[in-house]
C-alpha positions in Angstrom: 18.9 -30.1 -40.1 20.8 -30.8 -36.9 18.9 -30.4 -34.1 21.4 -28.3 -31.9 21.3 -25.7 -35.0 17.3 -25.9 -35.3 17.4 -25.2 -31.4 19.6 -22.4 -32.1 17.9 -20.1 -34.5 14.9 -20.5 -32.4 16.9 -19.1 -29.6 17.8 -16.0 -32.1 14.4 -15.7 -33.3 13.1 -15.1 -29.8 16.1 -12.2 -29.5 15.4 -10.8 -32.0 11.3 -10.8 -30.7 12.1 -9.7 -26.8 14.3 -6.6 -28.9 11.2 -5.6 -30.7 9.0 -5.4 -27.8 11.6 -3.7 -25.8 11.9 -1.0 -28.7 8.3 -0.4 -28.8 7.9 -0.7 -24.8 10.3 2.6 -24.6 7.5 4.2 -26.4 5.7 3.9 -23.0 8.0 6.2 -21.0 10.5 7.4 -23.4 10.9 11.6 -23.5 11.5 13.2 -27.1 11.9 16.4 -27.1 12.5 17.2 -30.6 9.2 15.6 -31.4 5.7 15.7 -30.7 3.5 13.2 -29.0 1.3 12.1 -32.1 4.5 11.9 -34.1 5.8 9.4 -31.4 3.1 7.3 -31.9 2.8 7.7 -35.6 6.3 6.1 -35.4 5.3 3.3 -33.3 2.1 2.7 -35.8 4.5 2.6 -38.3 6.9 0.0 -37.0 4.0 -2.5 -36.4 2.8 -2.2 -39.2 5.9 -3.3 -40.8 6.3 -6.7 -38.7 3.6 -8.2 -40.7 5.5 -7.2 -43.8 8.8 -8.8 -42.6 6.4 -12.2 -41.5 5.0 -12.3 -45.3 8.8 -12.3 -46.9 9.9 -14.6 -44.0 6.8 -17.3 -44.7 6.2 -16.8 -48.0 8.8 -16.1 -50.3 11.7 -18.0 -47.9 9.3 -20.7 -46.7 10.1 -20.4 -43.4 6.9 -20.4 -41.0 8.9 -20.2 -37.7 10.0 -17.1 -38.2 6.7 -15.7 -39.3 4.7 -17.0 -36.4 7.3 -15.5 -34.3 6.7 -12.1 -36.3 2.9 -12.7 -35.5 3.3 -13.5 -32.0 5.7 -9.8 -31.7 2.8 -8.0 -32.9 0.6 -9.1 -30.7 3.0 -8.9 -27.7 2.8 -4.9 -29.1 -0.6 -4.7 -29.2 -1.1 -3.9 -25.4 1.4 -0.8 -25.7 -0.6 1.0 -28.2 -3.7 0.6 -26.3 -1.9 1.7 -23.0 -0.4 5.1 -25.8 -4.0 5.8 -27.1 -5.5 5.7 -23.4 -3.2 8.2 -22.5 -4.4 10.6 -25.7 -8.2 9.7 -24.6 -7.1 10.5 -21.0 -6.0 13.4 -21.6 -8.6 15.0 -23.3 -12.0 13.3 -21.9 -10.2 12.3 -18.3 -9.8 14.0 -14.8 -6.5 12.9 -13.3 -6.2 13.6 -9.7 -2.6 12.4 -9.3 0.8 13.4 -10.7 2.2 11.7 -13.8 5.5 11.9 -14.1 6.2 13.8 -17.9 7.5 10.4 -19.5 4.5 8.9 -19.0 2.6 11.1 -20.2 0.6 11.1 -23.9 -0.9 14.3 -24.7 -3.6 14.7 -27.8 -4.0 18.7 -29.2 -7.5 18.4 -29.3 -10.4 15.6 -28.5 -11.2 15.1 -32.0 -7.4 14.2 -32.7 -7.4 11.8 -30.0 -10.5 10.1 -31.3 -9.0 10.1 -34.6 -5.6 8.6 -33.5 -7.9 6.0 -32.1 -10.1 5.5 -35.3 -6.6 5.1 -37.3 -5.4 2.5 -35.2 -8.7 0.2 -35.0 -8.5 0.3 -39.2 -4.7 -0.6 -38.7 -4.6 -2.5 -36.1 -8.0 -5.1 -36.0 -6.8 -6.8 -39.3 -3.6 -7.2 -38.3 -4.3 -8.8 -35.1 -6.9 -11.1 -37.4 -3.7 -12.3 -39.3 -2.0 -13.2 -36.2 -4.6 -15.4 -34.8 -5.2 -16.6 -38.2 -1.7 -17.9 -38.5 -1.5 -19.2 -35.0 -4.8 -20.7 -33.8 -6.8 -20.7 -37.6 -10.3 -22.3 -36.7 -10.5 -19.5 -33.6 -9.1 -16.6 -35.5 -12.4 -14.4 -35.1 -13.1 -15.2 -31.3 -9.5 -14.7 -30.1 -9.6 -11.7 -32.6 -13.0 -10.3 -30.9 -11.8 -11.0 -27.4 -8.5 -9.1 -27.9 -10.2 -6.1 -29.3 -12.8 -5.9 -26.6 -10.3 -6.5 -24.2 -8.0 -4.1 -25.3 -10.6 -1.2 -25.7 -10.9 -0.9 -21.7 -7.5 0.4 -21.5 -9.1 3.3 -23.3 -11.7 4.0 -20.3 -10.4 7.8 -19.0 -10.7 6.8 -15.5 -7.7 5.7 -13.2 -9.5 5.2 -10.2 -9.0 1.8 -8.1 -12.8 1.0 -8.5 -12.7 1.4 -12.3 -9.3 -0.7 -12.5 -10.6 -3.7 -10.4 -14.1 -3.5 -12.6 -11.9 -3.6 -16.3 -9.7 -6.2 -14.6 -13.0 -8.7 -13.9 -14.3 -9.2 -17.2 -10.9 -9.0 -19.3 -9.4 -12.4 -17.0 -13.1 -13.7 -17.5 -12.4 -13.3 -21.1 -9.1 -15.4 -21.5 -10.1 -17.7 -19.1 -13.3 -18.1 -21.3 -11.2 -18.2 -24.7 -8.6 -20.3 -23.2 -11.9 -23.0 -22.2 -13.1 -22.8 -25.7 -9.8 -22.8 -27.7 -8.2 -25.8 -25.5 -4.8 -24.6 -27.2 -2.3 -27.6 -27.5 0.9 -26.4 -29.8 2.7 -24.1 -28.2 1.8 -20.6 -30.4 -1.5 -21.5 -30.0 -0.8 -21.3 -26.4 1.0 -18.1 -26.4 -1.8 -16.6 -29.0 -4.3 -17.3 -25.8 -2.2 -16.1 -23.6 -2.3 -12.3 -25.3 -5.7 -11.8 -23.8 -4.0 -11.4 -20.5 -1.7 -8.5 -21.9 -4.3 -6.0 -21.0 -4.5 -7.2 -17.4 -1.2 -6.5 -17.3 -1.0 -3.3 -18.3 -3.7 -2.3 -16.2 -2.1 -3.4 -13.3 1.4 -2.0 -14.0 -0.5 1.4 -15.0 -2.1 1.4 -11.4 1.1 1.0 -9.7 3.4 3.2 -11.1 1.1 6.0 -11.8 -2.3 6.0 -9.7 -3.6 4.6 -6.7 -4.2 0.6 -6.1 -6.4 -0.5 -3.5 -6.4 -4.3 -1.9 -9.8 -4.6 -3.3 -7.9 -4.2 -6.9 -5.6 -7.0 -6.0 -8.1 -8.9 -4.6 -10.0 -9.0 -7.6 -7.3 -10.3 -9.7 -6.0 -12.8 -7.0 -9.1 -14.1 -7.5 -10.2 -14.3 -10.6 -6.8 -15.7 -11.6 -7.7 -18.4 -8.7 -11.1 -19.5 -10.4 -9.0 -19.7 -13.5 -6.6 -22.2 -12.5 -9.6 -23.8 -10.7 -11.5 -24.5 -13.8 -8.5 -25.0 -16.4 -7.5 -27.8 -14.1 -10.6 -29.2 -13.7 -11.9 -29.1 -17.3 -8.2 -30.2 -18.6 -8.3 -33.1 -15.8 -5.0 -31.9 -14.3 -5.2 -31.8 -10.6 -2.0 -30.3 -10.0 -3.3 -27.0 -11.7 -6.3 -27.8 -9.6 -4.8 -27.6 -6.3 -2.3 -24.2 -7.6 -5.6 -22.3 -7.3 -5.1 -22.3 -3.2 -2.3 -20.2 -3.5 -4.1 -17.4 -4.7 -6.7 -18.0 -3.6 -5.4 -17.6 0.3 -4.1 -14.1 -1.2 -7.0 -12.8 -2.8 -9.2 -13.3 0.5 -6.6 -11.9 2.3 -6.8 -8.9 0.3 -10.3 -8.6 0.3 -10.7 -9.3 4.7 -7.8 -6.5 5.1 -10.2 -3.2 4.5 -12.1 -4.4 7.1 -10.0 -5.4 9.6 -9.8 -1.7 10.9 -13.6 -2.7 12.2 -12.4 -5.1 14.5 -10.6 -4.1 17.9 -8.5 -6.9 17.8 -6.4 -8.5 15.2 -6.8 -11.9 16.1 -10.5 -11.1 15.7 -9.5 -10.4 11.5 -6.9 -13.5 12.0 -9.6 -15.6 13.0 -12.2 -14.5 10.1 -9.7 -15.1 7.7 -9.2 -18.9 8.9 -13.2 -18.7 8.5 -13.4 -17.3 5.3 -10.7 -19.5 3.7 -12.0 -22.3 4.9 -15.7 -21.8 3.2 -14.0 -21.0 -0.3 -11.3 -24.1 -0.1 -14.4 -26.2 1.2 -16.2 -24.7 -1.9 -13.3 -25.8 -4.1 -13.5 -29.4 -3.0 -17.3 -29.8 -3.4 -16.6 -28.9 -6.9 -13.8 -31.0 -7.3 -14.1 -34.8 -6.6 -10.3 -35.6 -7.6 -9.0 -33.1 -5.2 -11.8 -33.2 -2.6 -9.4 -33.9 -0.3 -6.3 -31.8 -0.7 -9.0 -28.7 -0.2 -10.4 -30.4 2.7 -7.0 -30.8 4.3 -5.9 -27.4 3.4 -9.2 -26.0 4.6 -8.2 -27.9 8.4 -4.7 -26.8 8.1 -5.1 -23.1 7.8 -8.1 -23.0 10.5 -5.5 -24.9 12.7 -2.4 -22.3 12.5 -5.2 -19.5 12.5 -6.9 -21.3 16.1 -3.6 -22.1 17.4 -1.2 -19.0 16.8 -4.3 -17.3 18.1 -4.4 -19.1 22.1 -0.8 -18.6 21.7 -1.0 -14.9 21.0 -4.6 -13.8 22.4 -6.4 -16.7 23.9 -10.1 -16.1 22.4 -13.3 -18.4 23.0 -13.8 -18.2 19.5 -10.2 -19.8 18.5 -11.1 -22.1 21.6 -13.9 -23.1 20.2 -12.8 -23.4 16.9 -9.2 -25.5 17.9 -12.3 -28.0 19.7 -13.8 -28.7 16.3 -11.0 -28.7 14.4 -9.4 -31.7 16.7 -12.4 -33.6 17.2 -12.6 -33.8 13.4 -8.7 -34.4 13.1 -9.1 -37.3 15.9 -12.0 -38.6 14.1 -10.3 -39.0 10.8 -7.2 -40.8 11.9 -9.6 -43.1 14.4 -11.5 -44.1 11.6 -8.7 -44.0 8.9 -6.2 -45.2 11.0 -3.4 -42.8 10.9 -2.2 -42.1 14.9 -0.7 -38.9 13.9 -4.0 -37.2 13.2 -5.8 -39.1 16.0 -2.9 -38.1 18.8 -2.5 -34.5 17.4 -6.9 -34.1 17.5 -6.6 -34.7 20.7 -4.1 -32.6 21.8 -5.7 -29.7 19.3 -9.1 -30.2 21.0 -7.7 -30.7 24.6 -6.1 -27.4 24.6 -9.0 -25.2 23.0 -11.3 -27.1 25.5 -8.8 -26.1 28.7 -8.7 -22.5 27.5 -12.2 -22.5 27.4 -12.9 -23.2 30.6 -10.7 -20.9 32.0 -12.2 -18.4 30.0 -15.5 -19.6 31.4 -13.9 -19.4 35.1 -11.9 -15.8 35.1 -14.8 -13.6 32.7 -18.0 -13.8 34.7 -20.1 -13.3 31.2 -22.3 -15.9 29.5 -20.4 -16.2 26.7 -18.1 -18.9 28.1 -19.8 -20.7 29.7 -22.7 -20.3 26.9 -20.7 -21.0 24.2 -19.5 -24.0 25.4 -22.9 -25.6 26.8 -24.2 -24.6 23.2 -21.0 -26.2 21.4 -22.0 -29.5 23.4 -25.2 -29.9 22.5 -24.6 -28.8 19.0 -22.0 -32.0 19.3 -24.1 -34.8 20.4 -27.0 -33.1 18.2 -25.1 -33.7 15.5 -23.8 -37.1 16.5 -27.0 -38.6 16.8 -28.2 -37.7 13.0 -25.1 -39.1 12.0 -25.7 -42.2 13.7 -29.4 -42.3 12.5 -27.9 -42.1 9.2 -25.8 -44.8 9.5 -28.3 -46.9 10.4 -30.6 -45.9 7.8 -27.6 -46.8 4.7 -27.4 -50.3 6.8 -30.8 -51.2 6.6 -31.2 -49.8 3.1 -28.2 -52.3 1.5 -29.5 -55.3 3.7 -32.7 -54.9 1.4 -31.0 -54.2 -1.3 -28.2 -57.4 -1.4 -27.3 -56.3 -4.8 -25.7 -52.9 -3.4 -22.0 -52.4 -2.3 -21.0 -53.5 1.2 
């Protein structure tokens, strides 16, 4: 078959899939008033159910698998909807809500024994059928992927909206995928998108928070980060360093999210500036102790963020602690490109350590407090302290390979 043609009815197939899910995503906000709330989501039962139907004609009797998998993947994609319908009937019977819901959003059970019932009805429905899907996209992994979907989508259930409760269901659902996704090592690319269901419930929790009920930064903290140890370890067990090194991105955000509730502590915002330069730097440093092959893009990044943290802060609000901080920052930059080579690095150390060390001594001079002057005696010391090991050390691996000829020069 010509390719162009082949390309095209996978383009329809995918239509005719992003319709589907758009049908049954109405069923999430959309207001009948002619008919009841269960009878809604009777319909919606009913309409899944029929997809597999549709897949089996499609694979079986024309012998066309495409179109099937592409049934199978739909259902799934439909999966997260009728959790996020049957938390609304559990919520409304066994939950408090403290905030307004607009009425479209709202799914309302007569009683709590019909809600657990709608519940029961679509576990029996609904667990085989996701069974089949992972069956006919990722066959060896069917009943993990089929396990981690169902435990994952049973915390949408939980009739709690609070922030707290959110950023706790969020944790071990991304734990989950990012777990499957380890075992499965998906290569074709339904396998991949089979995987990639586990984050559907995520998803909806998130969306649910922000349209509806009240999100904290600890909430997007929590995600921000787990989606950063994610990347983190899928790069580093897949051997990519490019996904790797992704995993600064958010994980700059996520700490950023998690320093901001306590920044109302601090008098001074270049006091939370500077503890966010702090804090980043400890988790990128983290991420290249882990990570031999990107050791040092996370060192650099870990230097450059403490820089523009240090130096926007003596441009802004000259602090001893940004002094301080631009001083060891440029005497390691300086160090590097004396050693390595590289003038840039070595010229702009300097400057970076010759400006923290000027502000410090006027900060010394003009505030008659110890802390100046204190600070800096104590940074000194700390300095040649730590020069001296360093040189003992290097004496130490000299005399230990002129014993040992056979080692590496």
């Amino acid at each position: 078959m010509d390719t162009r043609l082949q390309q095209l009815f996978q383009l329809l197939r995918w239509c005719g899939a992003v319709m589907i899910v758009a049908a049954a995503g109405t069923f999430l906000v959309q207001s009948w008033d002619h008919a009841g709330d269960v009878t809604r989501y009777l319909a919606l039962l009913g309409t899944t159910v029929f997809l597999p139907a549709v897949a089996y004609v499609c694979g079986i009797r024309l012998q066309e698998g495409r179109s099937a998998r592409v049934l199978m993947l739909t259902l799934l994609a439909l999966v997260p909807i009728h959790a996020g319908v049957l938390g609304g009937f559990v919520l409304s019977q066994f939950g408090n809500v403290t905030t307004a819901i607009a009425p479209v959003a709202q799914w309302i059970a007569p009683s709590r024994l019909v809600a657990l019932v709608l519940v029961a009805l679509a576990g029996v429905v609904l667990v085989p059928l996701i069974w089949a899907s992972f069956r006919a996209l990722a066959r060896p992994h069917a009943t993990v992927l089929t396990g981690a979907s169902v435990a994952g989508h049973a915390l949408l259930l939980i009739p709690d909206r609070t922030p707290m409760t959110a950023t706790l269901t969020v944790v071990p659902m991304l734990a989950t995928a990012a777990w499957c996704a380890l075992r499965v090592k998906p290569e074709t690319l339904e396998s991949r998108l089979a995987v990639s269901s586990l984050l559907t419930p995520t998803i909806v929790v998130a969306a649910r928070q922000v349209l509806f009920y009240d999100v904290s930064t600890m909430f997007w903290g929590t995600i921000l980060g787990a989606a950063a140890i994610a990347l983190f370890v899928l790069g580093k067990k897949s051997r990519d360093a490019t996904v790797e090194r992704i995993a600064v991105i958010p994980t700059l955000l996520s700490l950023g999210a998690f320093i901001d509730p306590f920044s109302r502590a601090f008098a001074l915002l270049s006091t939370h500036w500077l503890l966010y330069g702090l804090v980043s730097a400890i988790a990128l440093l983290a991420f290249a102790w882990a990570s031999p092959r990107s050791r040092a893009f996370f060192v650099w990044a870990a230097m450059i963020v403490n820089a523009i943290t240090a130096t926007t802060t003596l441009l802004v609000d000259p602090r001893p602690w940004a002094a301080l901080q631009a001083i060891a920052l440029g005497l390691g930059l300086l160090s590097y490109g004396f050693m390595a080579g590289r003038r840039g690095s070595f010229y702009f150390g300097i400057a970076l350590a010759a400006v923290g060390f000027i502000l410090e001594v006027v900060h010394a001079i003009d505030v008659f407090e110890p802390s100046g002057w204190l600070a800096l005696a104590g940074f000194g010391l700390a300095l040649v302290a730590l020069t001296g090991w360093l040189e003992h050390r290097a004496r130490a691996v000299k005399v230990s390979r002129s014993v040992a000829p056979g080692l590496p020069q």
